[in-house]
C-alpha positions as CSV (number, residue, x, y, z in Angstrom):
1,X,101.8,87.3,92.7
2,X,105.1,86.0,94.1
3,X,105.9,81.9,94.2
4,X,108.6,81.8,96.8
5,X,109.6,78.2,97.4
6,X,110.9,77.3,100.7
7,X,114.7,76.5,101.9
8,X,114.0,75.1,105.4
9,X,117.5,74.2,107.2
10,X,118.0,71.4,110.0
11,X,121.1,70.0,111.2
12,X,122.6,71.5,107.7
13,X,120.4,69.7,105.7
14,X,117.2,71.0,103.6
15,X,114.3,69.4,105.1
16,X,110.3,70.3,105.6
17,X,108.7,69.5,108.9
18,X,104.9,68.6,109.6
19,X,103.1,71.1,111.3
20,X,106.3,72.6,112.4
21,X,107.1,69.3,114.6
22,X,111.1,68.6,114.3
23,X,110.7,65.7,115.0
24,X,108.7,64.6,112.3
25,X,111.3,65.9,109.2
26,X,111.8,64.6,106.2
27,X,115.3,65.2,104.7
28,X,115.1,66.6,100.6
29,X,118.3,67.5,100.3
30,X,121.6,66.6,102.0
31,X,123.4,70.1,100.6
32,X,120.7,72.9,101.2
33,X,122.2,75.2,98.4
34,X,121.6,71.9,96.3
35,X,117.9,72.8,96.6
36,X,118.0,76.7,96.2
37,X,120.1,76.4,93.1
38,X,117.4,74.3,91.2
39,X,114.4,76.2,92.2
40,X,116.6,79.3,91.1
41,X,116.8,77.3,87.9
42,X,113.2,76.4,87.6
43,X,112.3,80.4,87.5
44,X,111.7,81.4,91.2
45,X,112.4,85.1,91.7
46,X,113.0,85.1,95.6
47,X,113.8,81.9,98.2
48,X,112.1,81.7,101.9
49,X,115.2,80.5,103.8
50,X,114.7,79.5,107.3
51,X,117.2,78.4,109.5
52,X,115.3,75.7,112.1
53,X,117.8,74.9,114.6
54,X,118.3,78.9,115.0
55,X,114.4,79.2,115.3
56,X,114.3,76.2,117.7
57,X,117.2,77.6,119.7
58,X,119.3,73.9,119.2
59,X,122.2,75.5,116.9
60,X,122.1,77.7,113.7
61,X,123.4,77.2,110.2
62,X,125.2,80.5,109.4
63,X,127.5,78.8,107.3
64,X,125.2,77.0,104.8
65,X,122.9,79.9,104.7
66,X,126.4,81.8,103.8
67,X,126.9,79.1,100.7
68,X,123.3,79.9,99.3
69,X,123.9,83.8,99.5
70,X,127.1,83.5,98.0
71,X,126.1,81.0,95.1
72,X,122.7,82.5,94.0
73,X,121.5,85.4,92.3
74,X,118.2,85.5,93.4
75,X,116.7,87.3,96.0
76,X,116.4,85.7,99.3
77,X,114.6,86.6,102.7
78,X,115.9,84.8,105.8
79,X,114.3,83.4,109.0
80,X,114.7,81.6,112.0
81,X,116.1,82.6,115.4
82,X,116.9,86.2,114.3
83,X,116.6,88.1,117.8
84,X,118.6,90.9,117.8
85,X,119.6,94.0,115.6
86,X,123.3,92.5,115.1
87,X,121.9,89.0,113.8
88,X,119.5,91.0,111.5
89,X,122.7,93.0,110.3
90,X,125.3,90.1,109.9
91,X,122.8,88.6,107.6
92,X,122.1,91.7,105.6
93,X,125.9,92.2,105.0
94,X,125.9,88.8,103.8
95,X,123.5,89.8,101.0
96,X,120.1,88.5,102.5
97,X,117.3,90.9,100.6
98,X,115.3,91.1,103.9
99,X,115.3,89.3,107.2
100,X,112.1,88.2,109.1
101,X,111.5,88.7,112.7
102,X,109.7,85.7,114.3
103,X,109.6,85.7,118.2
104,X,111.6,87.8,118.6
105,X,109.1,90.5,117.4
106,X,106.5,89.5,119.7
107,X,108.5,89.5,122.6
108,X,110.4,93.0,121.9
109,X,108.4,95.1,119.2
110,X,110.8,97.3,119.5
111,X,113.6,95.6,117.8
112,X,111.2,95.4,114.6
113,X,110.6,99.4,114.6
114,X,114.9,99.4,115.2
115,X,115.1,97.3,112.4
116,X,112.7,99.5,109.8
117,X,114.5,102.9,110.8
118,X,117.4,101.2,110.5
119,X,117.5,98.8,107.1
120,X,114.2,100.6,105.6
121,X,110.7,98.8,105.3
122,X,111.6,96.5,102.2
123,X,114.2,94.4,104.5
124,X,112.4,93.6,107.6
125,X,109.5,91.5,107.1
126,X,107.8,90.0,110.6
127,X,106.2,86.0,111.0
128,X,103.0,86.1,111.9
129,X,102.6,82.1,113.0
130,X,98.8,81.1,113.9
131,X,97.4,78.3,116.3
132,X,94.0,78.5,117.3
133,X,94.0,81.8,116.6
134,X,96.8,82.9,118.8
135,X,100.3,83.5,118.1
136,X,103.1,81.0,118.3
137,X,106.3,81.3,119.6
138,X,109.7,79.7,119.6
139,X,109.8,77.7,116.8
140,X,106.0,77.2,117.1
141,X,106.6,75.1,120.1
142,X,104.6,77.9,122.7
143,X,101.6,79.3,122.1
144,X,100.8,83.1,123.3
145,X,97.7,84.4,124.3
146,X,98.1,87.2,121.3
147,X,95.5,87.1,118.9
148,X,96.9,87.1,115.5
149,X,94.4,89.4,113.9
150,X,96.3,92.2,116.7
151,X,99.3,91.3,116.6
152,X,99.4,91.8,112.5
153,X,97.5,95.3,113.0
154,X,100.4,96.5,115.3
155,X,103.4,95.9,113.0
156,X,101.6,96.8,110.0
157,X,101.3,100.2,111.6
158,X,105.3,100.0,111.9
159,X,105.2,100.1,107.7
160,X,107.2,96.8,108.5
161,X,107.9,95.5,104.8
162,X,105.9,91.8,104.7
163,X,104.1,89.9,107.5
164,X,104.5,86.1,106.6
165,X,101.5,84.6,107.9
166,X,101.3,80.7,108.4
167,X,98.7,78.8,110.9
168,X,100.6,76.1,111.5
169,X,97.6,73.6,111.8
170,X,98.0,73.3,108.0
171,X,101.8,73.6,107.5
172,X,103.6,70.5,105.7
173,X,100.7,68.7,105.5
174,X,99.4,69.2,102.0
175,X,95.6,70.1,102.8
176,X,95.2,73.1,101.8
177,X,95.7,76.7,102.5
178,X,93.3,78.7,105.2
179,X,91.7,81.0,103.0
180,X,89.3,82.5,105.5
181,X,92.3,83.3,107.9
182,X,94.2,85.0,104.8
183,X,91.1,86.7,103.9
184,X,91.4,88.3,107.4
185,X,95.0,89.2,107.5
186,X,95.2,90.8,104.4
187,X,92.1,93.1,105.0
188,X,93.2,93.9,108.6
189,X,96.4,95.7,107.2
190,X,97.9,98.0,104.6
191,X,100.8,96.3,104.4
192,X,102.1,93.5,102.0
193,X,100.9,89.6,103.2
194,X,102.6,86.9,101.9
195,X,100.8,83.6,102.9
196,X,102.6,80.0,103.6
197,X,101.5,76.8,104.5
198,X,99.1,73.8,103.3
199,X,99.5,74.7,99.7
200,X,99.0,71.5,97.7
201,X,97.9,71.8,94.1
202,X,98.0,74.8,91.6
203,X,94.3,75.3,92.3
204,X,95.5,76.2,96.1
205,X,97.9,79.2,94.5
206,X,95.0,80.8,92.3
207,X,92.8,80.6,95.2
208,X,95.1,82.5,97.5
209,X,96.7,85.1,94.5
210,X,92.7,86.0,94.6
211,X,93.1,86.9,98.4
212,X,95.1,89.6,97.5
213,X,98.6,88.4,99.4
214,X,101.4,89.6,97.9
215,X,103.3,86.1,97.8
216,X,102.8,82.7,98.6
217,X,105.3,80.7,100.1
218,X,105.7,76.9,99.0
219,X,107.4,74.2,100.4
220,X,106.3,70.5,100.3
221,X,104.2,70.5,97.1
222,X,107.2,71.6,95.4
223,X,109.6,68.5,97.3
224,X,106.9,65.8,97.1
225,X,106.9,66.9,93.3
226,X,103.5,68.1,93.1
227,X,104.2,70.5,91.0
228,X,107.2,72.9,89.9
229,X,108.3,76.9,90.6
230,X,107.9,76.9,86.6
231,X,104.4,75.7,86.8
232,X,103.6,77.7,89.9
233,X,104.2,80.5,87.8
234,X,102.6,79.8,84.9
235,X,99.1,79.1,86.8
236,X,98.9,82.5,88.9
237,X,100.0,84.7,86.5
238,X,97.0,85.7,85.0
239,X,94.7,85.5,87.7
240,X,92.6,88.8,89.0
């Protein structure tokens, strides 16, 4: 299974949120590529890098996400405010490895089938974002009435190449993954899951690599030093 620490970018600096709330950030890292470049070093095969300001619609950070493609040699899939087929591209040309369609996927389906015919499966990868069992929008600040368990089976059937799924209720806040909801996701599609928030000790990663998720995305147990990408490693990869 995959450890794919987190890159999350506001106002050009590497921060994590709680429960995807802006306004309760706390800045890691002044210089984002600061933070990719050691958790390249510590062993980390591929980087979640999500642009927050795009996501939240307030600005984007093209040019620090830029820095990180150009100064790193792992692979690196990149989020956040990516609505339309010319985004997806720009960021593909800049050597992204794959680019994940948030609400902009739920809004327009379409553009995610665009995006598979034209990039191939492996580079478009869709957020699936839980509340209450419904799907959130816009930087998680909406809630649809989608149920997630749906939504997941319709782009799954578009061979899409990952569906990222996070319930935000658990995001940033160190208490614990939603196994049962991961569970679900994964045996609801035949497509590659790759689960993200709440993850707080190594105990969390062996109980999800057991889920059968492809990857697990880590952000704030890594920053608050809980553990490292080296260690992450180390603990899932003999699990069955």
């Amino acid at each position: 299974m995959l450890v794919i620490p987190a890159v999350d970018i506001l106002g050009g600096k590497c921060v994590r949120l709680f429960r995807g709330d802006p306004k309760r950030n706390k800045v890691y890292y002044e210089d984002p590529l600061e933070a990719a470049q050691l958790l390249e070093s510590q062993g980390a095969e591929l980087i979640h890098l999500i642009d927050l300001d795009a996501a939240l619609g307030s600005g984007q950070n093209i040019e620090a996400i830029q820095r990180i493609l150009e100064n790193i040699s792992v692979k690196v899939q990149v989020g956040g405010g990516i609505r339309t087929l010319q985004k997806a591209d720009e960021l593909l040309k800049l050597g992204a490895y794959r680019v994940i369609f948030g609400t902009a996927a739920v809004k327009n389906p379409v553009l995610v089938k665009d995006g598979v015919r034209c990039y191939g499966s492996e580079s478009v990868a869709v957020a699936i974002d839980e509340k209450d069992g419904k799907v959130a929008v816009h930087g998680w600040k909406n809630k649809s009435e989608l149920d997630y368990l749906e939504l997941a089976r319709s782009f799954g059937s578009m061979d899409v190449g990952a569906l990222i799924f996070t319930p935000i209720s658990v995001d940033g806040t160190l208490k614990g993954p939603q196994i049962e909801k991961t569970v679900k996701i994964v045996e609801a599609v035949d497509v590659p899951v790759i689960a993200s928030g709440g993850v707080a000790k190594l105990e969390d990663l062996v109980a999800l690599t057991k889920t059968g998720v492809e990857g697990v995305v880590v952000g704030t147990a890594i920053y608050e030093k809980k553990f490292t990408v080296k260690e992450a490693l180390e603990a899932v990869k003999n699990v069955s």
